[in-house]
N, CA, C and O atoms as CSV, one atom per row, in Angstrom:
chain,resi,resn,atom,element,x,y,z
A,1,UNK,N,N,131.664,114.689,114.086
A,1,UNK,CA,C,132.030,113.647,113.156
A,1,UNK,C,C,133.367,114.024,112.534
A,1,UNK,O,O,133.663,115.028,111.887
A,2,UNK,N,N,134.082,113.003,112.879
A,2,UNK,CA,C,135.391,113.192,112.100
A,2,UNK,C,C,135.963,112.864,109.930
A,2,UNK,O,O,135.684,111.989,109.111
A,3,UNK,N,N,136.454,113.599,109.911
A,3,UNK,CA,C,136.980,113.315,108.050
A,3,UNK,C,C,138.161,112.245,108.275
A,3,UNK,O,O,138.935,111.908,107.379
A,4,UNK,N,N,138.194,111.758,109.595
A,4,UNK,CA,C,139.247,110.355,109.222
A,4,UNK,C,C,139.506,109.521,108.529
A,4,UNK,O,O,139.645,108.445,109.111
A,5,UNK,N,N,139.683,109.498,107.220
A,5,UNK,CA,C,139.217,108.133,105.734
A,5,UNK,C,C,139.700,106.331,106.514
A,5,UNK,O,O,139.604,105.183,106.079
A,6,UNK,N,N,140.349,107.083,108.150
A,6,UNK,CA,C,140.274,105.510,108.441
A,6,UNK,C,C,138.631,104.763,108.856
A,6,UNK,O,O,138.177,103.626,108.729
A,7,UNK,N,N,138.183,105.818,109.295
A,7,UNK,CA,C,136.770,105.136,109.676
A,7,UNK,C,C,136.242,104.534,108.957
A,7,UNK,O,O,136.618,104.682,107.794
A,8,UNK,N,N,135.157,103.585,109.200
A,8,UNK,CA,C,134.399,103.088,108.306
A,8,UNK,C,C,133.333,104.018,108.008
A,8,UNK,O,O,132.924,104.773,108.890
A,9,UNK,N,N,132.795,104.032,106.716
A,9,UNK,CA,C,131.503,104.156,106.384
A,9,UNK,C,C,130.528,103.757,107.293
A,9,UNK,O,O,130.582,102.648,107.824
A,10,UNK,N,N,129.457,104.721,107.568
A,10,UNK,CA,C,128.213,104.039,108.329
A,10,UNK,C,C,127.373,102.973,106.903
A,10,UNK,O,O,127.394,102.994,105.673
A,11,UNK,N,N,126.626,102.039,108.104
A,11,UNK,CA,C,125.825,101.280,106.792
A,11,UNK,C,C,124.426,101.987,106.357
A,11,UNK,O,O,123.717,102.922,106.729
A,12,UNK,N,N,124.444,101.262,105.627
A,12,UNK,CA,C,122.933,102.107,105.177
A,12,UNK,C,C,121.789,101.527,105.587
A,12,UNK,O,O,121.715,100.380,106.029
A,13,UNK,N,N,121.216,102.008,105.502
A,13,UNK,CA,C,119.574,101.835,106.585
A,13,UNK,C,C,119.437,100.490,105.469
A,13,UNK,O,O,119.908,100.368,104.339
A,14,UNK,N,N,118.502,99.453,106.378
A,14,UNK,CA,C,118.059,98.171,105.659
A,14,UNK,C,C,116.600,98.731,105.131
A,14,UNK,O,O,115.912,99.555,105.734
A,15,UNK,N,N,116.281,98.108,103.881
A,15,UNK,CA,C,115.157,98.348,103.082
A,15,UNK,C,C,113.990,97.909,104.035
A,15,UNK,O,O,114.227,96.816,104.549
A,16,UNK,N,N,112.877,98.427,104.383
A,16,UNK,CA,C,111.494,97.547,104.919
A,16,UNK,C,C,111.058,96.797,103.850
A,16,UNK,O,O,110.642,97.320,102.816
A,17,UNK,N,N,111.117,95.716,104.011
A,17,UNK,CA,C,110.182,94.478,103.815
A,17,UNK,C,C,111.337,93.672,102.512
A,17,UNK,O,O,110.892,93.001,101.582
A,18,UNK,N,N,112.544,93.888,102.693
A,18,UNK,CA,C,113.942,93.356,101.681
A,18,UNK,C,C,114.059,92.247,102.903
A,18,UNK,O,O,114.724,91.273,102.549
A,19,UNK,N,N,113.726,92.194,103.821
A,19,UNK,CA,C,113.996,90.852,104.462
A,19,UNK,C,C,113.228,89.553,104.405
A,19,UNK,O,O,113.394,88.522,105.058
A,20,UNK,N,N,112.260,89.881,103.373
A,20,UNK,CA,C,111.484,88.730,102.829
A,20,UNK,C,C,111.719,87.751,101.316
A,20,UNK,O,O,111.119,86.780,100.856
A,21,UNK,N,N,113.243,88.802,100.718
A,21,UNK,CA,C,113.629,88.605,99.602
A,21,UNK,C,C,114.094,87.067,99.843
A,21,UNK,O,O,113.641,86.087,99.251
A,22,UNK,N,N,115.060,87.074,100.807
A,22,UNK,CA,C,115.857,85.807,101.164
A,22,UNK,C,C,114.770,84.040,101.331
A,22,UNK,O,O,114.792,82.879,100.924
A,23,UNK,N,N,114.264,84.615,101.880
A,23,UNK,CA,C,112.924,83.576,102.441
A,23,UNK,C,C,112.308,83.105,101.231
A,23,UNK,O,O,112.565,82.027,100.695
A,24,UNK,N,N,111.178,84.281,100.677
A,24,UNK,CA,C,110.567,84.037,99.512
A,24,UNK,C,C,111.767,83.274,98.807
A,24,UNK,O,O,111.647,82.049,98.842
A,25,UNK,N,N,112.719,83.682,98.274
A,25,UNK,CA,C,113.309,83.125,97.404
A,25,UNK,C,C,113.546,81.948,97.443
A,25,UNK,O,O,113.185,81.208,96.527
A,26,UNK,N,N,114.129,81.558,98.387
A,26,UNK,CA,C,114.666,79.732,99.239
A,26,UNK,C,C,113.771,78.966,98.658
A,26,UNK,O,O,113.849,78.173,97.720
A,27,UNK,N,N,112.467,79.483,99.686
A,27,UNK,CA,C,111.108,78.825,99.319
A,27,UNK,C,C,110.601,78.955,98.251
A,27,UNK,O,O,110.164,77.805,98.219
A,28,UNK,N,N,110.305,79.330,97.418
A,28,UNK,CA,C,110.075,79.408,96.301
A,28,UNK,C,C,110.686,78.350,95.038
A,28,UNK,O,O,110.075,77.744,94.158
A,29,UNK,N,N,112.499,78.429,95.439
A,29,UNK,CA,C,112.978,76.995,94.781
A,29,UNK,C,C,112.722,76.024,95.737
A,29,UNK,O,O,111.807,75.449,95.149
A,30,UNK,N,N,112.802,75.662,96.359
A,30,UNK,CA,C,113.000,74.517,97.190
A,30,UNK,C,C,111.260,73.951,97.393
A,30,UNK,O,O,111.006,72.777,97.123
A,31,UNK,N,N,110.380,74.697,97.778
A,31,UNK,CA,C,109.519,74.675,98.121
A,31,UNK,C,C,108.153,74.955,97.116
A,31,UNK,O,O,106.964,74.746,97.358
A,32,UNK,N,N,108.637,75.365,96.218
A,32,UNK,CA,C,107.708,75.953,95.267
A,32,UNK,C,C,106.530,75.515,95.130
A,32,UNK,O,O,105.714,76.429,95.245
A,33,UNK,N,N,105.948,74.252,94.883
A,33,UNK,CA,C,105.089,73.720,94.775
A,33,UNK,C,C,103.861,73.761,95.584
A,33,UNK,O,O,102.709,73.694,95.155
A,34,UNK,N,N,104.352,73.913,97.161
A,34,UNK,CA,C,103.509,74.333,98.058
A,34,UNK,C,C,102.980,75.932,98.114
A,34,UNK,O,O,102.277,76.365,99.027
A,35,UNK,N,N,103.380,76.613,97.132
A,35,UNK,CA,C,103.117,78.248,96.545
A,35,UNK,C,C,103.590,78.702,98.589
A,35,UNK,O,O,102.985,79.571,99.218
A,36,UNK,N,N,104.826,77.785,99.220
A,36,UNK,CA,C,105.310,78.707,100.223
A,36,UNK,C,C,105.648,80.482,100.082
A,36,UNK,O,O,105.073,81.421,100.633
A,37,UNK,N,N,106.521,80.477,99.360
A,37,UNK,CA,C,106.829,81.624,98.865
A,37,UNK,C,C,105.514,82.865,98.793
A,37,UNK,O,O,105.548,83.983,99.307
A,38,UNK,N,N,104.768,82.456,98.257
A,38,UNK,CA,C,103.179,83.438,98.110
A,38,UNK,C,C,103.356,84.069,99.438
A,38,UNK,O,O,103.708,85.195,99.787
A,39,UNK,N,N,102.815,82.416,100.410
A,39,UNK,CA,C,102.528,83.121,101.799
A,39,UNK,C,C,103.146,83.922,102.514
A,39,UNK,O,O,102.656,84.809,103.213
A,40,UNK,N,N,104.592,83.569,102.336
A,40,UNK,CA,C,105.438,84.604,102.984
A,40,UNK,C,C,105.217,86.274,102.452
A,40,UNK,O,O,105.209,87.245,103.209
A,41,UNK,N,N,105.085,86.305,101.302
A,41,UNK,CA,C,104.732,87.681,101.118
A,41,UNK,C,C,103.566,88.034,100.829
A,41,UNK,O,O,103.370,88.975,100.060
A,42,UNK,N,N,102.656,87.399,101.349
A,42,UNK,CA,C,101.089,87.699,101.345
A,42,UNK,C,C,100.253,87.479,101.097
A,42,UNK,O,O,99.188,87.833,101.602
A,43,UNK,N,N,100.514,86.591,99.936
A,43,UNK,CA,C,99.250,86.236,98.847
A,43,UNK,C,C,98.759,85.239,99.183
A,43,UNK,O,O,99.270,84.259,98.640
A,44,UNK,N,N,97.768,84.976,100.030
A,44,UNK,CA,C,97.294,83.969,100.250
A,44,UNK,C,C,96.369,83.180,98.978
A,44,UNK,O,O,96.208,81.970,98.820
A,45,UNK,N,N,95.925,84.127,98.291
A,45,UNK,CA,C,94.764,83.516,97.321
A,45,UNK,C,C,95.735,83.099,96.164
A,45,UNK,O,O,95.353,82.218,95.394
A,46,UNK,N,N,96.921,83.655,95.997
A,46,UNK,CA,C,97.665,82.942,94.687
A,46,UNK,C,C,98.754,81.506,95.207
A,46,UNK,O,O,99.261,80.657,94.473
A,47,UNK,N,N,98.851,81.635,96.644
A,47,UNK,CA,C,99.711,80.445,97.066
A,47,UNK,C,C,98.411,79.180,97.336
A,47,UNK,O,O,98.811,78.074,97.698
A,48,UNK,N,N,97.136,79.357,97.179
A,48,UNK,CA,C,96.649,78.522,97.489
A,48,UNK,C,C,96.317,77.970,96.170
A,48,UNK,O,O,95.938,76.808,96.019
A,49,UNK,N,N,96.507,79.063,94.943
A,49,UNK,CA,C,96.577,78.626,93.471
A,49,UNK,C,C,97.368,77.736,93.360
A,49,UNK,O,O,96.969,76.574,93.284
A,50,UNK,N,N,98.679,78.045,93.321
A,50,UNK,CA,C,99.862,77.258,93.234
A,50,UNK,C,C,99.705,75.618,94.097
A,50,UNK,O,O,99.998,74.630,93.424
A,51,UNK,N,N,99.321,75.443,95.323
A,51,UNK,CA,C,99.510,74.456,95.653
A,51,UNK,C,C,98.379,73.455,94.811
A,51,UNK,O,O,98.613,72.272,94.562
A,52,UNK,N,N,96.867,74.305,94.351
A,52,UNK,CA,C,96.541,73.441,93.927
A,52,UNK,C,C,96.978,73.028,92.542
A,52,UNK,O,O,97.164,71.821,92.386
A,53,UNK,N,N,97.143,73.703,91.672
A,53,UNK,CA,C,97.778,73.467,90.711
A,53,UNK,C,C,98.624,72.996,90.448
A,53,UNK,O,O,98.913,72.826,89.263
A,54,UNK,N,N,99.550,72.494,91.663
A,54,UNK,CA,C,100.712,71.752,91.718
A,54,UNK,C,C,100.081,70.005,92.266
A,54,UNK,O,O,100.578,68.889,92.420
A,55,UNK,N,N,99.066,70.486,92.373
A,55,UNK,CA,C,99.016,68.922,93.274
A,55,UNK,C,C,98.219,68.283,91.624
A,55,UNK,O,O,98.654,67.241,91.134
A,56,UNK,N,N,97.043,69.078,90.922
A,56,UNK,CA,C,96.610,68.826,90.069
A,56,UNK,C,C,97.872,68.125,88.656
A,56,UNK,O,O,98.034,67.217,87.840
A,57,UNK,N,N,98.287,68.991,89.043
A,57,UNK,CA,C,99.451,68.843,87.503
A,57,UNK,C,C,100.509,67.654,88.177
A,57,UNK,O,O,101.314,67.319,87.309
A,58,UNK,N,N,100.675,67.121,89.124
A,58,UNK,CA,C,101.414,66.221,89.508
A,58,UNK,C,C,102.777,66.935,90.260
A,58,UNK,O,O,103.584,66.081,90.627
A,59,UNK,N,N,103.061,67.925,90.468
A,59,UNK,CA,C,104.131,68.924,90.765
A,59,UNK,C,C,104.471,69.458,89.741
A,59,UNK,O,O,105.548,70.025,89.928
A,60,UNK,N,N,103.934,69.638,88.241
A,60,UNK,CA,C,104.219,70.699,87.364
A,60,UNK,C,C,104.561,71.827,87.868
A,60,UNK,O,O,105.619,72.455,87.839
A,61,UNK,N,N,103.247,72.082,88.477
A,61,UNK,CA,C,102.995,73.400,88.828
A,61,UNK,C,C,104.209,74.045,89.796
A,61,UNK,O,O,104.211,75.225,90.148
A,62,UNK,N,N,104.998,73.297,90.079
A,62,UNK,CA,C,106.251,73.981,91.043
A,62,UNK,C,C,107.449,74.666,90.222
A,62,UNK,O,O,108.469,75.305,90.482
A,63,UNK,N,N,106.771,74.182,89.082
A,63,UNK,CA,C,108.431,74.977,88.072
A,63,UNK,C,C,107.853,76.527,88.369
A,63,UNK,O,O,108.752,77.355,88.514
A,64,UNK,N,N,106.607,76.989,88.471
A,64,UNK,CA,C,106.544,78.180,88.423
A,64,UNK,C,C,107.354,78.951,89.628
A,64,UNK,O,O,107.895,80.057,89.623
A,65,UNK,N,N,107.222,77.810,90.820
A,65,UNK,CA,C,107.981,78.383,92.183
A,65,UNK,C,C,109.301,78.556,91.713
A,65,UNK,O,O,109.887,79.624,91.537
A,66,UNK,N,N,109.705,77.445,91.532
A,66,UNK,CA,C,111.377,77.892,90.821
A,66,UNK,C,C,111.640,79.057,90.291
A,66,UNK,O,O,112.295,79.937,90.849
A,67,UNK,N,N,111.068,79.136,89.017
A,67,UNK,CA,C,111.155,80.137,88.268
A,67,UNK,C,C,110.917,81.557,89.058
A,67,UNK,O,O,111.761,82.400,88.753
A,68,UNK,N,N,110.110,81.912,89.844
A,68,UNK,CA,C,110.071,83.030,91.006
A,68,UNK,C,C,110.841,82.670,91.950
A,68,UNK,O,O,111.296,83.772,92.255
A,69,UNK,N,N,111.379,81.867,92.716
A,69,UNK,CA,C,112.366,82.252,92.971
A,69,UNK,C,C,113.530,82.475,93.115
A,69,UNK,O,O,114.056,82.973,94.110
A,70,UNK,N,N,114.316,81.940,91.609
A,70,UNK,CA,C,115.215,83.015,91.069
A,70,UNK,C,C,115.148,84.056,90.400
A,70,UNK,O,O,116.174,84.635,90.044
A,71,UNK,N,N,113.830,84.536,90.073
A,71,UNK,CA,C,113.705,86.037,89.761
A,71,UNK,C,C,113.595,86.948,91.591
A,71,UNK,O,O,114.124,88.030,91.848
A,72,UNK,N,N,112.924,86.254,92.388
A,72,UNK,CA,C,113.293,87.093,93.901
A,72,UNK,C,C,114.787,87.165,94.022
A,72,UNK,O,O,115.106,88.279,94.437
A,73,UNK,N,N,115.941,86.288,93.786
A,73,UNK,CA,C,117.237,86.162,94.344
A,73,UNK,C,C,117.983,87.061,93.646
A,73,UNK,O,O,119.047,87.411,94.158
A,74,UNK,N,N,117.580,87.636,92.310
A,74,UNK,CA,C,118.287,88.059,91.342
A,74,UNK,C,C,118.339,89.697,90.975
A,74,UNK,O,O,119.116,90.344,90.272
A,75,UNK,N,N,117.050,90.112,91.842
A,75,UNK,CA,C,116.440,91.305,91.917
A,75,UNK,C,C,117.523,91.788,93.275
A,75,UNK,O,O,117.948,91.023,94.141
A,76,UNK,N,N,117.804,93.260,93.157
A,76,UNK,CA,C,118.260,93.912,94.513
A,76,UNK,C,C,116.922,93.789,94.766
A,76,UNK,O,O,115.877,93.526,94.171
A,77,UNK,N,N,117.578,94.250,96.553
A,77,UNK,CA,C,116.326,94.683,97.444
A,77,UNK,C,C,115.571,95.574,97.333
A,77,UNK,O,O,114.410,95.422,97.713
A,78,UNK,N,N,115.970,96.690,96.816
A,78,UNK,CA,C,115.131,97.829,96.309
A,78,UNK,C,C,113.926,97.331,95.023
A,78,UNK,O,O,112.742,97.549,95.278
A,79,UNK,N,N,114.258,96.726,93.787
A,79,UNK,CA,C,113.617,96.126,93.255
A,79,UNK,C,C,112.630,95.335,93.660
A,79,UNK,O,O,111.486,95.247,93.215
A,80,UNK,N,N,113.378,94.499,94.935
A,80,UNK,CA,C,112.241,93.284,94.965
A,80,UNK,C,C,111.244,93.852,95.951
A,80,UNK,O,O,110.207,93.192,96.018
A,81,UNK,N,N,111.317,95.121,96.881
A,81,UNK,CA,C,110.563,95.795,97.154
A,81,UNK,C,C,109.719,96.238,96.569
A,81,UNK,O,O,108.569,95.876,96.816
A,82,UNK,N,N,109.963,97.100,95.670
A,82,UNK,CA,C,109.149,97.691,94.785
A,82,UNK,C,C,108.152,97.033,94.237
A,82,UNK,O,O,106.977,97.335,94.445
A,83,UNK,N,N,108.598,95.885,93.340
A,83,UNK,CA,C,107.559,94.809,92.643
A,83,UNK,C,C,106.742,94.495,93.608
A,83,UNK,O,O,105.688,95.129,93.650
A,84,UNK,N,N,107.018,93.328,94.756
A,84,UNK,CA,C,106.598,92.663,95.249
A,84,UNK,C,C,105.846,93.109,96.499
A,84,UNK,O,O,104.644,93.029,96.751
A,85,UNK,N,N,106.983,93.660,97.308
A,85,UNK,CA,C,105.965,94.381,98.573
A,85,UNK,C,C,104.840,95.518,98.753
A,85,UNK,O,O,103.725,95.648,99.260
A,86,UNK,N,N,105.784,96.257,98.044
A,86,UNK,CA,C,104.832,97.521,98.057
A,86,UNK,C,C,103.769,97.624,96.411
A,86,UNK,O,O,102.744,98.285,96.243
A,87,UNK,N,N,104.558,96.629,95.312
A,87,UNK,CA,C,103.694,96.721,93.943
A,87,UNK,C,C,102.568,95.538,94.169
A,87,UNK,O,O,101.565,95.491,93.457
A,88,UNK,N,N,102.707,95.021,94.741
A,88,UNK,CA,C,101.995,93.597,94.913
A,88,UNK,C,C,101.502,92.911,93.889
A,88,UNK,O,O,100.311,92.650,93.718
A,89,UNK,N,N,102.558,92.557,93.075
A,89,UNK,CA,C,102.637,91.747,91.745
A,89,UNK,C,C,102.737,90.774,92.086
A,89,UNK,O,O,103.824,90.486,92.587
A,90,UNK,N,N,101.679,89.724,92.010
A,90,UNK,CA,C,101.553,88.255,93.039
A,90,UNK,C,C,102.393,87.509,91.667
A,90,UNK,O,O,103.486,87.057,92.009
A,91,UNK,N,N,102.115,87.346,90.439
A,91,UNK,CA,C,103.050,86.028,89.840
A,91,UNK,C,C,104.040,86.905,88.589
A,91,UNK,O,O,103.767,87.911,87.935
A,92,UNK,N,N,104.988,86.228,88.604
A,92,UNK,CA,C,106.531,87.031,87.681
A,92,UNK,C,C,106.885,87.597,88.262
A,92,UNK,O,O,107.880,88.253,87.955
C-alpha cells in the first residue's frame, strides 16, 4: 500500500441492515398509513396496528408514519441501526 495522498481513501464498510433506513423512511412518509414502513423492518404486529388504526381514525393514524419517517431519514445509519434493527424499538 502506497502513502500517495493522491489516492483515494478506501470506503468504509456499509452498516448491516442501514439499507433499510432509505425504504422505511420513504414509506413511512408517503405510505404511512398502511404501517408499510413496520413491515419493512419487521414488525409485523405493530404495522398491522397502524393500518388498523389508520383505517379506524379515517387516516389519522398515518401522521404517526410521517412522523417516523422523518425520524428514520434524520438518524445516521449507525443510529438507525442501533434503535431500530438491532434495538427493535417498533414505535418513535
Amino acid at each position: 500500500m502506497s502513502n500517495d495522498p493522491s489516492s483515494p481513501a478506501p470506503a468504509p464498510a456499509p452498516i448491516p441492515g442501514a439499507d433499510k433506513k432509505l425504504l422505511a423512511g420513504l414509506l413511512g412518509i408517503l405510505l404511512g398509513w398502511t404501517g408499510a414502513h413496520k413491515f419493512v423492518l419487521g414488525y409485523q404486529k405493530e404495522g398491522i396496528i397502524q393500518l388498523v388504526g389508520s383505517i379506524v381514525t379515517c387516516g389519522f393514524g398515518g401522521i404517526v408514519g410521517i412522523i417516523e419517517g422523518i425520524i428514520y431519514l434524520t438518524k445516521s445509519d449507525q443510529e438507525f441501526v442501533d434503535t431500530y434493527v438491532n434495538g427493535r424499538k417498533p414505535w418513535f
